[in-house]
N, C-alpha and C positions, 0 to 999 in steps of 0.2 A: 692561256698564259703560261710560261716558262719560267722556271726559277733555279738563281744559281746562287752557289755558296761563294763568298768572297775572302778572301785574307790580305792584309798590306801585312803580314808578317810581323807587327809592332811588338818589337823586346824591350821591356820594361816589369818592375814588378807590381805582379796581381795587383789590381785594384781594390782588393777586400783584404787579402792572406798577406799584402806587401811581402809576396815569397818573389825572385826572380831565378826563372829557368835558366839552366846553359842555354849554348848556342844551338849542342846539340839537342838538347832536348825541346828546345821550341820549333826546329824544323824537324823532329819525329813527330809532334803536336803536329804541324800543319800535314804529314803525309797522311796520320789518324783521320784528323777531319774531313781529307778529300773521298779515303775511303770510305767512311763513315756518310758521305754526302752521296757516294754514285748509292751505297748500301740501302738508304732510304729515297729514295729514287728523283734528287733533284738532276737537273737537265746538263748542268754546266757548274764547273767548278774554275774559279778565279784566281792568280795571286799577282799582286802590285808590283809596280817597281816605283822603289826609292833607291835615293843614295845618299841617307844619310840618317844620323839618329832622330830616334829610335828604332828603326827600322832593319828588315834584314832579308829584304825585298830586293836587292841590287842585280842578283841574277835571276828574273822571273823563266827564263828557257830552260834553266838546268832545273829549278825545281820543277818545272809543269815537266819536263822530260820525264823526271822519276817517278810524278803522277802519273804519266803516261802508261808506263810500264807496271805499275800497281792496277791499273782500274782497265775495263773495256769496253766500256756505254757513253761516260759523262763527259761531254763537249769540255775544253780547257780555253781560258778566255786569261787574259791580260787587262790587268787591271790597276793602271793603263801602261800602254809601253809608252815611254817620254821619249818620242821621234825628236824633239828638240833640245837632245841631248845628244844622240847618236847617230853615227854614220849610220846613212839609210842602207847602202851597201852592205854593211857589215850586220845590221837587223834584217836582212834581207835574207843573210847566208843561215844567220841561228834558227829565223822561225820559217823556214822553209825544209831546214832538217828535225825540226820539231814535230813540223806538219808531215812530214813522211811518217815518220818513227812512232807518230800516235795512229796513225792510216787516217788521215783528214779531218781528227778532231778538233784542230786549232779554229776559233776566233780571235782575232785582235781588237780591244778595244785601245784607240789611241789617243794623247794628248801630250799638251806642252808641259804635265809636273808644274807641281808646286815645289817649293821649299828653298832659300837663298843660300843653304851648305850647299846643295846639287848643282844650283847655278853657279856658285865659284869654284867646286870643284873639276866643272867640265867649262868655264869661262865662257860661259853663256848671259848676256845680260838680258833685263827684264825687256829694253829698248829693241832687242833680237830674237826673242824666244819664239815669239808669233810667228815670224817668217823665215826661222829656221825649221820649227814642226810645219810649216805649209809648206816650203822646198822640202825636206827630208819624205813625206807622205808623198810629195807626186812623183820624185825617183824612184820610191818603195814601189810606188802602185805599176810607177811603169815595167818596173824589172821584173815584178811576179807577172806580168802578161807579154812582157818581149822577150824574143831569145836576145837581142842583143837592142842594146841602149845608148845613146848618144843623150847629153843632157850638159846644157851651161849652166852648171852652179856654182851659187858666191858662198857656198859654207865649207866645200870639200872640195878637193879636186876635182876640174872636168870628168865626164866619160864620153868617149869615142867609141863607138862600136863595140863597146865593153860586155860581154859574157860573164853570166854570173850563175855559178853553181853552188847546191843544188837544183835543177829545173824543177818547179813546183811540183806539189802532187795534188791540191785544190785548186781548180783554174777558176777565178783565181779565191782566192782565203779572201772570210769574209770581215771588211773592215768597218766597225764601228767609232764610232766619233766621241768622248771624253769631253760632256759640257757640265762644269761650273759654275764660270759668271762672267764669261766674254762671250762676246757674237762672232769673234774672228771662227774657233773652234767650230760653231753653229752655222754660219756660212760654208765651212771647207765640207761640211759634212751632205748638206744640200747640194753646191754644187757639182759633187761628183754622183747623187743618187746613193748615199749611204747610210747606213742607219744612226741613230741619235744616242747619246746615252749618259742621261744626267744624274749628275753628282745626287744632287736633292738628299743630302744628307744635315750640310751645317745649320741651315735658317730655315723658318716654313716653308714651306708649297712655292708662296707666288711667285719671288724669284726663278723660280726654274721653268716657273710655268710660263713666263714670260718669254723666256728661251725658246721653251720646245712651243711656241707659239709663232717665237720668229724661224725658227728652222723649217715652221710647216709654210710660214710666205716665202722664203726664200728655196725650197723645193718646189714650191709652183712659178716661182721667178723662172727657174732655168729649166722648165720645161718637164718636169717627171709627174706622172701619175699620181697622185696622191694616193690611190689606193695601195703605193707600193711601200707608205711610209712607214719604217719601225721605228720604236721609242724603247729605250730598256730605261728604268730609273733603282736607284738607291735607297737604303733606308738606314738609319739611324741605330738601330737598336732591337732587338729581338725576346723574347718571352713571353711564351705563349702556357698561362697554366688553365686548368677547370673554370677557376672564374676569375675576376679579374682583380679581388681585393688578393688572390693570390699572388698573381702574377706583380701586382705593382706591390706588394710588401718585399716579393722575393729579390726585385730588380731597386729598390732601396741603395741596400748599400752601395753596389756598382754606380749608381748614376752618381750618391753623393762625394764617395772615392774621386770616378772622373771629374765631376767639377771642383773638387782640393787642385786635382791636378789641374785644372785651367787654370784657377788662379794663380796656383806658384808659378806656371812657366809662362805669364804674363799672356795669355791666350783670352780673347774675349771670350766672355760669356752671353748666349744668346740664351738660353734656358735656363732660370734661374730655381725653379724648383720642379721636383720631377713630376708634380702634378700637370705643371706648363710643356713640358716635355713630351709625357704624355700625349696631353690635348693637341699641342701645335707642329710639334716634331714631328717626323716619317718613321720614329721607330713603331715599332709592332709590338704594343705590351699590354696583353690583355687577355680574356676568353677569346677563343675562337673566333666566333658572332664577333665583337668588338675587329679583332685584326681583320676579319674577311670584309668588315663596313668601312673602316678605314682605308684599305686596298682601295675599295672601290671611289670614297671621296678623290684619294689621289689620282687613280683612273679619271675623272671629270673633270681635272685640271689639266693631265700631262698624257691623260692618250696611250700610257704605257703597256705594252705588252710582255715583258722582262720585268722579272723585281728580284734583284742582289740583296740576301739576307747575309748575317754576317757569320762565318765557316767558325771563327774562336769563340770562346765560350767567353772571355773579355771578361773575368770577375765572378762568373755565375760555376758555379761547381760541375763539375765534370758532370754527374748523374742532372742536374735541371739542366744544364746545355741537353742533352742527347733527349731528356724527356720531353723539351719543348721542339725541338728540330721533330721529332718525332710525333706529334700533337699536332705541328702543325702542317707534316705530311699528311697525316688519316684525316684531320679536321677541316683544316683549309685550303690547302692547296688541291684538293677534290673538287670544291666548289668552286673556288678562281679559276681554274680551268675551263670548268664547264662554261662559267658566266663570262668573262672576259676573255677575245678571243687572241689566237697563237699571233708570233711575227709570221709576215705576208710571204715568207719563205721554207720551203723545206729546213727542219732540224737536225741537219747531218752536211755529211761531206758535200762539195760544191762541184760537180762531176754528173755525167761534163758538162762542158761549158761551152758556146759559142765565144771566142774569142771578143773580147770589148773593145770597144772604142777606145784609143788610146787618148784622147781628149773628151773634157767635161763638156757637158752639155753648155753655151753660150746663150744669153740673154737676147 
């Protein structure tokens, strides 16, 4: 199993200290943590894009570039790029000079974004969103594998014979698929033979499991292998101490903080007390033994060989952020390794490559 640290870069104040950082100081925070993640030897390190508050995720290329250049092991993943937002062309030119300038650390994981400030400010409707990230992903996909591109599309202007530089340096980068709680996302990602990568953060298990359930019939619909399927999933929450009446006294205030905050900014509540959280939720808050048992229930619903723990300490003080990141390198993540196995691919650069089929496998 593979594990990576994540950020959506959320600027807001502490949910215990109600202290709120500068700008600059919450993106020093997030350069700390990625350091602090290749340091303790997770795999891959994440960060979001939004465009919109709270958030400070809008250019996830320039941050992972500066990662880039800080770190020289830890894979850099997008978490996710909102292709339903953006000219594929133009995502095409940033994370292919990304992907040079790291020497072929980049994965992409992609989707259509949430959130209705992002949708009005790039005039995207909800009636759109689907089949502008389905046309924006198969431009993308074609132009990292042709030198030159031809394509009728109804979101951007045509391309004729069009050339697009940088020419890759992963032939091609690997693209993973951004599932929440539609099937269109989960289709596009079968379709092409790509890997899966569910939210599995807001509600229980089944939901998602339901997904990566239909992802795995509709990968055998169009013809691929099954043994070639990856799943990466999400978790909720993290704290990992000695034993576990530590861990859930210490992670207390953070959870009862974030649920104030649900309720004032009219957000549902699915977990009403951190006991239920706990128990039913994907966060990871316990001993050791507790988080490596849990990994594993979710393993038997979702298949997952990826799990995104979260890179911010979210509430929890600088010294138990690093002790529990830390606890659950030497503790757990030894064992999830050994027991649950890697994705069905090399962990590095995609080099070389036999040139791909420019069309999805057909039913």
């Amino acid at each position: 199993m593979k594990f990576l640290a994540i950020t959506l870069i959320v600027h807001r104040p502490d949910p215990v200290t109600g202290v709120l950082k500068s700008t600059q100081d919450r993106f020093r925070e997030v350069l700390d943590n990625a350091l602090l993640a290749e340091e303790l030897g997770f795999d891959g390190f994440g960060v979001g894009e939004r465009h919109e508050r709270p958030f400070l995720s809008s250019s996830p290329t320039v941050v992972l570039s500066h990662v880039a250049a800080l770190t020289r092991r830890i894979r850099l993943f997008t978490a996710v790029t909102t292709l339903s937002l953006l000219d594929p062309v133009r995502a095409y030119e940033d994370y292919a000079t990304l992907d040079h300038l790291s020497g072929g650390r980049l994965d992409l994981i992609i989707g259509k974004g949430n959130g209705a400030a992002q949708r009005e400010l790039f005039r995207v409707t909800p009636e759109d969103q689907w089949a502008r990230n389905a046309e924006s992903y198969e431009v993308f996909r074609r132009i990292w594998r042709n030198d030159k591109v031809t394509a009728a599309t109804r979101f951007r202007p045509p391309l004729t014979d069009a050339e697009v530089w940088p020419r890759p340096y992963q032939r091609p980068v690997r693209v993973w698929h951004g599932s929440a709680t539609s099937k269109e996302s989960v289709d596009l990602a079968a379709r092409y033979g790509d890997p899966l990568f569910s939210a599995n953060v807001t509600h229980p298990v089944e939901p998602y499991a339901e997904l990566v359930r239909h992802y795995r019939e509709r990968w055998e619909h169009y013809g691929h292998d099954p043994a070639d399927i990856a799943v990466g999933a999400g978790s909720a929450g993290l704290y990992v101490a000695p034993t576990s009446q530590e861990a859930v006294e210490a992670y207390r205030p953070v959870f009862e903080s974030n649920l104030e905050f649900q309720r004032k900014a009219g957000l549902p509540v699915v977990f009403e007390t951190l006991e239920d959280f706990v128990e039913r939720s994907s966060a990871l808050i316990g001993s050791p033994q507790q988080v490596v048992d849990k990994v594993h229930r979710y393993h038997e619903h979702l298949g997952h060989s990826v799990l995104h723990l979260h890179a911010d300490a979210g509430g929890l003080s600088d010294t138990r952020h690093r002790d529990s990141l830390e606890l659950f390198q030497s503790a757990v993540a030894p064992v999830l390794r050994k027991e649950i196995p890697d994705p069905p691919f090399a962990w590095g650069p995609v080099l070389p490559a036999a040139p791909a089929d420019e069309e999805p496998a057909r039913a």
